[in-house]
C-alpha positions, 0 to 999 in steps of 0.5 A: 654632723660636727661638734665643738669640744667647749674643753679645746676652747677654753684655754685660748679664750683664757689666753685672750682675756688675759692678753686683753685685760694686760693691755687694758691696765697698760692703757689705764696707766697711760691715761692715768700718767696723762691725766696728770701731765694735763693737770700740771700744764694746767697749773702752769699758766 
């Protein structure tokens, strides 16, 4: 019979949701930088 240690899980999952939330801002910001530049193309014409 196995069991799972939840206490042995959590610091990975943790490590994970952190890495993922970091390169979810990283995309936000991209998107929010080419929002902008689409914005001032379109003011150009």
């Amino acid at each position: 019979m196995y069991g799972v240690r939840y206490n042995d899980l959590m610091s990975p999952m943790v490590k994970a949701l952190q890495e993922l939330n970091a390169k979810n801002e990283a995309q936000q910001k991209l998107i929010e930088q080419m929002q902008i530049e689409i914005e001032e193309l379109k003011t150009k014409k």
